[in-house]
N, C-alpha and C positions, 0 to 999 in steps of 0.2 A: 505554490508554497515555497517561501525561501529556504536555501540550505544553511547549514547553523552561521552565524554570521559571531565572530569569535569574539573578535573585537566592539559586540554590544550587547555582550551577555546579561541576561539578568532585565533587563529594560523592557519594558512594554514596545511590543511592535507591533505594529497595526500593517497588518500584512494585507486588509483589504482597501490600504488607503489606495485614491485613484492616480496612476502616473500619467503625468501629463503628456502630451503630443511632443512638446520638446524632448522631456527627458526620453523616451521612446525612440525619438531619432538619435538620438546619442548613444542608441543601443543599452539604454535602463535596463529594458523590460529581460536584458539575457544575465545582468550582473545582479535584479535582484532577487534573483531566484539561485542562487548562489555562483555563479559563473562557471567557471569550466565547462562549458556549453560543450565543445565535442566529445572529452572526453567522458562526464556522465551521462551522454546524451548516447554514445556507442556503449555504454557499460550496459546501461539497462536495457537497452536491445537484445547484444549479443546474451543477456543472463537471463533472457528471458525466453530465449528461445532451446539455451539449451535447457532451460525448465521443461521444453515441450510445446511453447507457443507455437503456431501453425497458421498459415497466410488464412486456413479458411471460420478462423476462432473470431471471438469478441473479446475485444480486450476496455476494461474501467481502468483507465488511470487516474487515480486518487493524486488530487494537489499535483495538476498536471500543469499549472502554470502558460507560461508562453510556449509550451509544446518545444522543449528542451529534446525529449523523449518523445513526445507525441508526433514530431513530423517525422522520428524514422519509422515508430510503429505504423503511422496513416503509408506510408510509403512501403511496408513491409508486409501487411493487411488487406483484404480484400476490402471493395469498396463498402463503407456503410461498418468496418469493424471496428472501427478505434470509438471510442467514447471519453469524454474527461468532464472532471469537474475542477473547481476552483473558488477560493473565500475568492479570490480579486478579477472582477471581472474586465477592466483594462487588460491584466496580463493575457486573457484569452484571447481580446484582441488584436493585444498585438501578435501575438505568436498565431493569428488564424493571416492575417494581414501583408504581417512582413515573414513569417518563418516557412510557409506553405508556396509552394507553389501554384500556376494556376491547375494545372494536373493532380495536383494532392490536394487541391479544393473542391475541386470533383469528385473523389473520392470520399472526403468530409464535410458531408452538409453543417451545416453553424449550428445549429440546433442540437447537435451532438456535444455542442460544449456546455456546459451550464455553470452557473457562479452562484455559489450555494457558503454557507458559512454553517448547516444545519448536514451535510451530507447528503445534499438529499439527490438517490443515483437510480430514483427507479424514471427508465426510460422506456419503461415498456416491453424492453427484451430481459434477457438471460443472459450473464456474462459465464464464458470459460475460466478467465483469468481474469486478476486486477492485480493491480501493484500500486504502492506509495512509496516515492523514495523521497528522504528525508520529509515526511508528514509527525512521524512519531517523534519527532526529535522537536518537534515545538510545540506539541499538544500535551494537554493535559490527559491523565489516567479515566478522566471523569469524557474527554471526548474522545478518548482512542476507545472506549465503550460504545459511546453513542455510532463512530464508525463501524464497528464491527458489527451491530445490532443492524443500523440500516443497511448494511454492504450485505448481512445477511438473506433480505431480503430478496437481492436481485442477483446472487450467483444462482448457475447451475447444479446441479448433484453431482458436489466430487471439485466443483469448482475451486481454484486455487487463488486464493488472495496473499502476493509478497508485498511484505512489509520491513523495510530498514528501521532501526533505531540505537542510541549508543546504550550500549550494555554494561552493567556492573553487574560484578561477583558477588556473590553471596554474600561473603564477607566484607562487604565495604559498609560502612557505615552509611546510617541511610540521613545522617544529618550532615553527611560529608561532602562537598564539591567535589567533581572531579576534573580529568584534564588540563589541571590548574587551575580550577576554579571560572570553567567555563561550562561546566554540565553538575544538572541539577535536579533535584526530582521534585522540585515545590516550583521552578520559575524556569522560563526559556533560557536557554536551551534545557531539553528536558535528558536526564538517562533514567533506565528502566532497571529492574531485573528479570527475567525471564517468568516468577512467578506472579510478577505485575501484568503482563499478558494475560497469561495463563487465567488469572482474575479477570481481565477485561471482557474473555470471548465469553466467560461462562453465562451469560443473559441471553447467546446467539449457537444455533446447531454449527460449531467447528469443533475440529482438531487441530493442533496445533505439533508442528513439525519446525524444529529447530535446523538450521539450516549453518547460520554462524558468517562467516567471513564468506566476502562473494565478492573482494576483489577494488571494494569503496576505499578513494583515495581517503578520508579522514575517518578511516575504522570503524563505521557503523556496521554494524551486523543485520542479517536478516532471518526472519520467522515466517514462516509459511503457515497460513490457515488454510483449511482445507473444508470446504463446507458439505456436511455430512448429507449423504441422502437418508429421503425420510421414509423409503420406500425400500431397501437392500433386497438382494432375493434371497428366498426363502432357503433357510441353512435345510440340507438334508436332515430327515427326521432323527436319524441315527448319533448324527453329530451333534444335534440340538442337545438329547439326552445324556451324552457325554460331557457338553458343556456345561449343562444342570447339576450333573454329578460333582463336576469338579467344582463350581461356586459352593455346594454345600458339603465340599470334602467328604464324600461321600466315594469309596473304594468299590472296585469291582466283586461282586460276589460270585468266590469261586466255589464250581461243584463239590460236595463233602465224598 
C-alpha cells in the first residue's frame, strides 16, 4: 500500500495496478509505496519492538507492499513469523525477489505473502502483533471496518494490531480539507477522528488504545487495537460483588 502521495490527492489510484518488470528495475516497486525506504523501513521495526515484538512472536503486516518493513521484521523474526498481505500483488513480488535475501527467503516461505483487496489474513495461525503503516490513510471508513472485523479473526487474546492514520481534532470541520487540502475524509488521501475508529472496531472484540505520535516523518499518528479475550479468568468472587455494587450505585451497608 502506497504512502500518501501529496502531489495526487484526491485522484483515483489504483494501487493494485501491476508494475511492470521494467519499471521494477528502475526501482518502482520502493518509490511506489511511498519511498523513504530506510528510513520508514527502520521506524517501524525499531516501534515495534519497543511495543514488545519479540524474535519468537508472529507478526501480520497489513499493506506490506514490497517488504519496506517486511525484510527487517523476516530478518528480526524467527523463521516462518513474518506474514503480509497486499491489494498489489507484483509489489510482493518484487519485494519477495529483489528485497530478500537468499537467507531471509528461507526464513519466508512465498506463501506467507498473499494479495488480497478483501483482507483476507486468515493463515491458519494466530498473530501476536500486526501493524498497518500508512493503510488507513487511503482507505475508506467503510474498509478500515472490514480490516478490523477480519484482522479480528486471526489475532491472538490480548493480541495487538498498530495502525497509522492522519488525525483531525475534534474541532475541524468535517467538510473541511486538511494539510492544504491534501487530506480528506470522503476521498484519498483520507484523515480520521479518533471517534471514526472508535466506530469502525465496534463490529469486532478490540479496545482501542491511543498511542499518538510515534516518530512518522509526515505526522501520522497511531492507535493501537488490542483484541480482547473472550475467555479472562475468572474475577475473585469478592471483587465481582463489588463490582456489581458499584455499576448499580449500590453503597456498603454498614452495621446499625
Amino acid at each position: 500500500m502506497a504512502d500518501d502521495d501529496l502531489t495526487r490527492r484526491g485522484r483515483d489510484i489504483d494501487y493494485a495496478k501491476p508494475l511492470s518488470q521494467a519499471s521494477i528495475g528502475k526501482g518502482r516497486h520502493r518509490t511506489f509505496v511511498g519511498g523513504q525506504w530506510d528510513e520508514l523501513g527502520e521506524l517501524q521495526l525499531q516501534f515495534m519492538i519497543a511495543q514488545g515484538l519479540r524474535p519468537e512472536h508472529r507478526l501480520l503486516d497489513v499493506g506490506c507492499g514490497s517488504l519496506r518493513a517486511g525484510s527487517r521484521f523476516v530478518d528480526y523474526l524467527r523463521p516462518g513469523g513474518y506474514h503480509g498481505i497486499d491489494i498489489n500483488s507484483t509489489l510482493l513480488d518484487a519485494g519477495y525477489e529483489h528485497e530478500l535475501s537468499d537467507a531471509l527467503r528461507a526464513k519466508l516461505p512465498r506463501e506467507q505473502l498473499r494479495a488480497t483487496d478483501r483482507f483476507d489474513c486468515d493463515f491458519g495461525v494466530q498473530f501476536d502483533f500486526a501493524i498497518a503503516q500508512s493503510v488507513f490513510t487511503h482507505i475508506s471508513l467503510n474498509q478500515i471496518r472490514l480490516c478490523l472485523y477480519r484482522l479480528a479473526q486471526v489475532m491472538a487474546p490480548g493480541g495487538r494490531f498498530l495502525a497509522s492514520y492522519f488525525e483531525a481534532p475534534r474541532s475541524h470541520p468535517l467538510d473541511q480539507p486538511r494539510a492544504g487540502g491534501k487530506h480528506w475524509t470522503e476521498r484519498n488521501a483520507f484523515f480520521y477522528y479518533r471517534r471514526d475508529l472508535r466506530f469502525a472496531a465496534q463490529r469486532a472484540p478490540w479496545t482501542l488504545h491511543y498511542i499518538g505520535q510515534w516518530g512518522h516523518p509526515r505526522q501520522q499518528r497511531m492507535m493501537e487495537f488490542r483484541r480482547i479475550d473472550p475467555n479472562p479468568p475468572a474475577e475473585p468472587r469478592n471483587r465481582l460483588k463489588r463490582a456489581r455494587r458499584r455499576a448499580l450505585g449500590l453503597k456498603r451497608r454498614l452495621p446499625i
